[in-house]
RODO-2510 file (C-alpha; in nm, 4 decimals, decimal comma):
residues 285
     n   res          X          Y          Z
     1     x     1,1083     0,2926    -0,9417
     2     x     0,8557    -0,0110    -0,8605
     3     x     0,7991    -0,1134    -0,5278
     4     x     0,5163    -0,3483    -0,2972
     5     x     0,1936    -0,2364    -0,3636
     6     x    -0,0437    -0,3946    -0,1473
     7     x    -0,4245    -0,3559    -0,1917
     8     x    -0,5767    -0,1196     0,0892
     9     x    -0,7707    -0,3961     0,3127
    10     x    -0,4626    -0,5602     0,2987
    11     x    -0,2949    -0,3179     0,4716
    12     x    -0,5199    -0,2913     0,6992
    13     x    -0,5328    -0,6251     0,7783
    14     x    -0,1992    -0,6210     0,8275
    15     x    -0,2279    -0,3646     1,0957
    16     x    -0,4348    -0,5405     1,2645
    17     x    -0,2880    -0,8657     1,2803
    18     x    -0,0277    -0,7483     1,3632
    19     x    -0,1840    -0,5515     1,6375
    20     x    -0,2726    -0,8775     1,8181
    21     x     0,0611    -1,0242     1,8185
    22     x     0,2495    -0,7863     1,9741
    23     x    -0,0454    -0,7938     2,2546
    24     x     0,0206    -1,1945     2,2270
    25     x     0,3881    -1,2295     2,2060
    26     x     0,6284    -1,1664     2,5243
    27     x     0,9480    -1,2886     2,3668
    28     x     1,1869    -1,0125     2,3068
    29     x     1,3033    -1,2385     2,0148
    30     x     0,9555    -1,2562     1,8652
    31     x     0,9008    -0,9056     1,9038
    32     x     1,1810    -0,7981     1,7309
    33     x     1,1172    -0,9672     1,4288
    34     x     0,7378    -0,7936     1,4527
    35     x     0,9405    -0,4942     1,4664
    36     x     1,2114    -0,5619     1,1764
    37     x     0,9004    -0,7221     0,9602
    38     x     0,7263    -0,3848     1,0131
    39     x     1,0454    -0,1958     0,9010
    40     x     1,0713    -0,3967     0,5985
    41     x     0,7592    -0,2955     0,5072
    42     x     0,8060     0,0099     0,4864
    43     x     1,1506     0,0027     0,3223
    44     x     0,9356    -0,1592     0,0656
    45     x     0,6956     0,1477    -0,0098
    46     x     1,0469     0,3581    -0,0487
    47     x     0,9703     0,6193     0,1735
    48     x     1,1278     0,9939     0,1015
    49     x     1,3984     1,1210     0,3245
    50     x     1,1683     1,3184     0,4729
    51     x     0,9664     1,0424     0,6176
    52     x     1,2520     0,8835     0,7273
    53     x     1,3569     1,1280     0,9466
    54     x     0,9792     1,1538     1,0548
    55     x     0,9681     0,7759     1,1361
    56     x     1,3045     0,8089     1,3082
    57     x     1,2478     1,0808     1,5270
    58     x     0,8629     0,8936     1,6427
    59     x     1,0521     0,6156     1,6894
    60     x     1,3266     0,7618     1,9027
    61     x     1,0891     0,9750     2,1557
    62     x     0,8528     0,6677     2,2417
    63     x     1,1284     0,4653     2,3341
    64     x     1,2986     0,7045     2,4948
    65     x     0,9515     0,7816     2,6983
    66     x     0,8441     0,3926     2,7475
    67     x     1,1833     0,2318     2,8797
    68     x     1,2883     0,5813     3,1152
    69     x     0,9003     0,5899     3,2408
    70     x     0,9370     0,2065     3,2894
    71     x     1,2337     0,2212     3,4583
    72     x     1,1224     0,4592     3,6937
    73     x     0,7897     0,3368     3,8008
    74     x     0,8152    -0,0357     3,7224
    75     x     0,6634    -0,1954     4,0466
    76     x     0,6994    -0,5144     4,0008
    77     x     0,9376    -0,7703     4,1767
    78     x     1,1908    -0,8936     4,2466
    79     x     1,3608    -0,5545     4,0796
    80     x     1,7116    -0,4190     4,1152
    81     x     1,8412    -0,0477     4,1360
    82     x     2,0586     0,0523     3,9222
    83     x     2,0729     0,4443     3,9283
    84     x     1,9408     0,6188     4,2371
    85     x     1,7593     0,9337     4,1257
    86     x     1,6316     1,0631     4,4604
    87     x     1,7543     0,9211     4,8111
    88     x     1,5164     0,8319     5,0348
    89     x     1,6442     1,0667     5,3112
    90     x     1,6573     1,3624     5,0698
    91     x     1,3912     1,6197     5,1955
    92     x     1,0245     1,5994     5,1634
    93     x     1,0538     1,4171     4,8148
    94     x     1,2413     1,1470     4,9262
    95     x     1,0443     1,0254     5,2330
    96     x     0,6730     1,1190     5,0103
    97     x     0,7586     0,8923     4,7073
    98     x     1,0418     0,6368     4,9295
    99     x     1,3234     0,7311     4,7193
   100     x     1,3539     0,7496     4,3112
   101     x     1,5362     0,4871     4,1445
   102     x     1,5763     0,3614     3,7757
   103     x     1,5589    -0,0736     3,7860
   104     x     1,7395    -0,3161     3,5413
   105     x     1,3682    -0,5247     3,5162
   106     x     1,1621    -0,1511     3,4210
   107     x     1,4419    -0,1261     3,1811
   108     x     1,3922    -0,4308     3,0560
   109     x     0,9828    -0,3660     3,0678
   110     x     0,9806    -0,1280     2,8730
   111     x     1,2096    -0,2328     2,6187
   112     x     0,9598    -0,4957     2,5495
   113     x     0,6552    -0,2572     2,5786
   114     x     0,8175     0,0236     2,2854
   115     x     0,8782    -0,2861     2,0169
   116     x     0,5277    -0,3136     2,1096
   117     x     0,4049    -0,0060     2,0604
   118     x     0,7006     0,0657     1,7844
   119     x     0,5493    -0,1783     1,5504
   120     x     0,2300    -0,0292     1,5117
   121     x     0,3407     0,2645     1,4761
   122     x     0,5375     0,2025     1,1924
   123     x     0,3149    -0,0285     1,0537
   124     x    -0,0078     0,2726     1,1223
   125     x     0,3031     0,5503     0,9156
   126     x     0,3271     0,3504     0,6122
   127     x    -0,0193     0,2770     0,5718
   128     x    -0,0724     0,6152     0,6223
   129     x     0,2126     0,7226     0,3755
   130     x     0,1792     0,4698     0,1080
   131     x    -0,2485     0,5152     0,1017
   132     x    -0,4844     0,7792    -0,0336
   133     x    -0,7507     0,9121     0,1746
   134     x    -1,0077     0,7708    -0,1077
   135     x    -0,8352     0,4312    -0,1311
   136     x    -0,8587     0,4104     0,2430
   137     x    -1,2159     0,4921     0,2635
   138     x    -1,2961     0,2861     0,0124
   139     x    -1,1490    -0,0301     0,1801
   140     x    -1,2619     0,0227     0,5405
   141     x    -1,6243    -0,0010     0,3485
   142     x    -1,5472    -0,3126     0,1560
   143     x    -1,4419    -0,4235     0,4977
   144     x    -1,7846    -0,3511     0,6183
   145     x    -1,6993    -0,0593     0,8856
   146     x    -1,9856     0,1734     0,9532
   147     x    -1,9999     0,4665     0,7087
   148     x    -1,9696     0,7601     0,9455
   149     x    -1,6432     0,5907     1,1565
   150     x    -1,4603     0,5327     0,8009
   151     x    -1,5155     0,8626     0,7455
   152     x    -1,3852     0,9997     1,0448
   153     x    -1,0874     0,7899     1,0291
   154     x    -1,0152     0,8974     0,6887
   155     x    -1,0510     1,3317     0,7764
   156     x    -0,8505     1,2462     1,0762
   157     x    -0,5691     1,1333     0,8721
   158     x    -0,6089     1,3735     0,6213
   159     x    -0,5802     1,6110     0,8726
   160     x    -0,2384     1,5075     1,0370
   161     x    -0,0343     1,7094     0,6758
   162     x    -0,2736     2,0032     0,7653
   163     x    -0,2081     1,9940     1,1542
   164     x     0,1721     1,9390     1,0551
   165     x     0,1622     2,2636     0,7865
   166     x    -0,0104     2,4658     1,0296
   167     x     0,2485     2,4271     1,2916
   168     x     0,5263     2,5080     1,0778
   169     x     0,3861     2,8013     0,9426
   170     x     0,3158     2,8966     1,3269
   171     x     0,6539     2,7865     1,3684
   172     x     0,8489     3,0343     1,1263
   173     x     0,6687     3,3318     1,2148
   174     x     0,7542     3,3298     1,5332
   175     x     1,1188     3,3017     1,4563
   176     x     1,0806     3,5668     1,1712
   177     x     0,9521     3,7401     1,4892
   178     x     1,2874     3,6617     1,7076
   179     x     1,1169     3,4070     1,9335
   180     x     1,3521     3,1183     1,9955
   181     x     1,2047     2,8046     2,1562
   182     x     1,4833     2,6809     2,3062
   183     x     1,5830     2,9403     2,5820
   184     x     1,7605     2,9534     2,9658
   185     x     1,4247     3,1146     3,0480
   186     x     1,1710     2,8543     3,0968
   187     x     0,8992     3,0227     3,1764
   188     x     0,8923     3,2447     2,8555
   189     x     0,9755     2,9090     2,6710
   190     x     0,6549     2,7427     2,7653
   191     x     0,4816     3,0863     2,7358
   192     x     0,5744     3,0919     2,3684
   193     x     0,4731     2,7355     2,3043
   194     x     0,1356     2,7976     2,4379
   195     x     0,1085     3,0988     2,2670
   196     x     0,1667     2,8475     1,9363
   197     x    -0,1200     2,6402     1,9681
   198     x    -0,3846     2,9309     1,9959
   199     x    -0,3203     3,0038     1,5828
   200     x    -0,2564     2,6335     1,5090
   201     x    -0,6128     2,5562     1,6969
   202     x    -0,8093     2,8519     1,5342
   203     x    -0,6880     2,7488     1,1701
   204     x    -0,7728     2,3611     1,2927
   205     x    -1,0710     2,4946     1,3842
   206     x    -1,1935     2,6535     1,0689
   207     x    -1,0749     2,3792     0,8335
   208     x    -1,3407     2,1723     1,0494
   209     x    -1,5554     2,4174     0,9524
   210     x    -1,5133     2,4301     0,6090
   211     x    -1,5114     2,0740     0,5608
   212     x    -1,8389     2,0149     0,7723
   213     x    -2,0025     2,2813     0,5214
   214     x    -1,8765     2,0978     0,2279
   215     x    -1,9831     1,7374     0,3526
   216     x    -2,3046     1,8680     0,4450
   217     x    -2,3503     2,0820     0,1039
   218     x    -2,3155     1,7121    -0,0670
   219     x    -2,5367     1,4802     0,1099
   220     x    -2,3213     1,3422     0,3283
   221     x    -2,5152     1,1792     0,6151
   222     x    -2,4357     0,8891     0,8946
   223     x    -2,7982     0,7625     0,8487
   224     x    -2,7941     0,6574     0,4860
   225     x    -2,3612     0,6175     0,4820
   226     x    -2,3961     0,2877     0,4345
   227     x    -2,6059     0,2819     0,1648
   228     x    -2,3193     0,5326    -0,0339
   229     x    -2,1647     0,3601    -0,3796
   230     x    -1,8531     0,4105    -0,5407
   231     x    -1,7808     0,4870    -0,8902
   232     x    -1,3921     0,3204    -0,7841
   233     x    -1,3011    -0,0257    -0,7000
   234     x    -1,0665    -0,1781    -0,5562
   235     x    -0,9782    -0,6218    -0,5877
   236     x    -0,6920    -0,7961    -0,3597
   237     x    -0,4283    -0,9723    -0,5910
   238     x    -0,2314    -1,3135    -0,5001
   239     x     0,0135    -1,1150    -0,3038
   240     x    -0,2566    -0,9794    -0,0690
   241     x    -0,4457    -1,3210    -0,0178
   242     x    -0,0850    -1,4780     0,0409
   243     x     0,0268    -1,2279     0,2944
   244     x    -0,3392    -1,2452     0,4628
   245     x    -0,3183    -1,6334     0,4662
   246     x     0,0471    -1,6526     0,6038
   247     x    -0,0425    -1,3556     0,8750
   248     x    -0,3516    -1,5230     1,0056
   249     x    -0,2500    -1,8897     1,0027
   250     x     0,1061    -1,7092     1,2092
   251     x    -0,1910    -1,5380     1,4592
   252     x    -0,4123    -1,8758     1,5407
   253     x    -0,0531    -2,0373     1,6029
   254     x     0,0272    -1,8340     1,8274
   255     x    -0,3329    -1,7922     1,9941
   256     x    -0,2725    -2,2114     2,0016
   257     x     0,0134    -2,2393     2,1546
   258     x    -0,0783    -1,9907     2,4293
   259     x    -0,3481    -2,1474     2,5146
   260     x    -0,1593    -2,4769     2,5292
   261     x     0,1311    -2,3537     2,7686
   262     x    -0,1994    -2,1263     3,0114
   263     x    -0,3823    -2,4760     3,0829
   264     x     0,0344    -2,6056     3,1074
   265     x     0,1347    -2,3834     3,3590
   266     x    -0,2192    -2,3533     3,5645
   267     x    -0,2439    -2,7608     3,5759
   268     x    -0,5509    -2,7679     3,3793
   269     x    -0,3829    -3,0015     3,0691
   270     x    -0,0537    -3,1560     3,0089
   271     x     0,0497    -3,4051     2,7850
   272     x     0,3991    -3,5475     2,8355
   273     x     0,4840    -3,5119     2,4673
   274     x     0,3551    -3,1610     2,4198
   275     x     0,6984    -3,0961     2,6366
   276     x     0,8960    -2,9101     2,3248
   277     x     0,6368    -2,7102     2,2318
   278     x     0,5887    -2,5765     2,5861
   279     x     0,9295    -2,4959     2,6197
   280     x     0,9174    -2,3410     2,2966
   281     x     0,6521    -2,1396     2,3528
   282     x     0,8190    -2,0329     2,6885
   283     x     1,1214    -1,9617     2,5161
   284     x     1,0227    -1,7907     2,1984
   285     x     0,6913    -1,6193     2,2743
***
């Protein structure tokens, strides 16, 4: 089954593009369709089932974490309390911290902060998902990045599968063994957890090794990186210029219009007719 296949630099551009707006925008709106726009594109590498459920569950715990965290220890006003966690009489804690309370606007905070942070995410899994190590490498050096940090980006992604293997090998021996993660005793739960990473670091470890001895035994070297060729190449299509175009052109719109509403709203410039467009970009980003 065919799907989008986008040229690496592209997707990287993409990524970071994208990576600006969602620092630019404010609008829920506008955000949302960042978010959906990321989604679609990774509907369109067809992801397994497996990823899916990956994506989901990422997706679930950060914005979980970002609007509770938010909610709790949003600081800015006006704010209103909706749940109260921890009285402010209550003993010690209460008259230390001045009470624990969840707010409508941290809510709202950090519903804006995880589309944020949700659509890099998704758009950093399907570059990682629908990219070869090589491919990658090979486009952050047509895109002129320094030798040695393309190739660290490149082992540190092809190191997330190993990480992931170890851990679930780690994982199923200790319930072959009868350990059981989730127990009434916390203490031995956490005990049991830590006792997990020790194996998953020392096999880390040693594939570090391993691969340092093997990029040494061929050459490799940060000094002379850049001067590295590649039997493989790799051209952008029609597709990738048009999505480039249409992404950058959206970006210095938006960097525009900003910039028009900042000198707007701190009396440096205004223009009588510019009134939609400030209310526009008030409203919609």
């Amino acid at each position: 089954m065919k799907y989008l296949k986008l040229e690496s630099r592209t997707k990287i551009l993409i990524m970071m593009i994208c990576g600006c707006l969602v620092i630019l925008l404010d609008s829920p709106f506008a955000l949302m369709v960042c978010f959906l726009a990321s989604l679609l594109l990774v509907a369109s590498s067809i992801p397994t089932l497996k990823q899916i459920r990956l994506l989901l569950i990422f997706l679930f715990f950060t914005t979980w974490g970002l609007i509770y965290s938010q909610g709790i220890f949003y600081n800015a006003f006006p704010r209103t309390v909706l749940i109260t966690l921890v009285p402010v009489d209550f003993p010690l804690i209460g008259k230390w911290t001045g009470g624990i309370h969840v707010y409508r606007e941290g809510l709202f905070h950090g519903v804006i902060q995880s589309l944020r942070f949700n659509t890099t995410l998704v758009i950093g899994c399907y570059i990682v998902w629908s990219t070869q190590p090589r491919d990658l490498l090979l486009a952050l050096s047509q895109l002129r990045v320094p030798g040695a940090l393309a190739f660290m980006v490149t082992t540190a992604l092809h190191f997330i599968p190993v990480i992931a293997s170890e851990a679930a090998a780690v994982i199923r021996s200790q319930r072959l063994r009868g350990f059981r993660y989730l127990r009434f005793n916390l203490f031995a739960s956490v005990r049991g957890v830590l006792n997990s990473f020790r194996p998953i670091l020392a096999g880390n470890i040693r594939h570090a090794t391993n691969l340092g001895e093997s990029v040494e035994s061929r050459g490799f070297s940060p000094d002379t990186a850049t001067q590295r060729t590649s039997l493989r190449t790799s051209q952008m299509g029609k597709l990738d210029y048009s999505l480039v175009t249409i992404l950058s052109l959206c970006l210095i719109c938006v960097v525009g219009l900003k910039v028009l509403y900042f000198c707007y709203a701190n009396g440096i410039y205004y223009v009588s007719w510019l009134r939609g467009v400030y209310t526009f970009t008030r409203e919609m980003l």
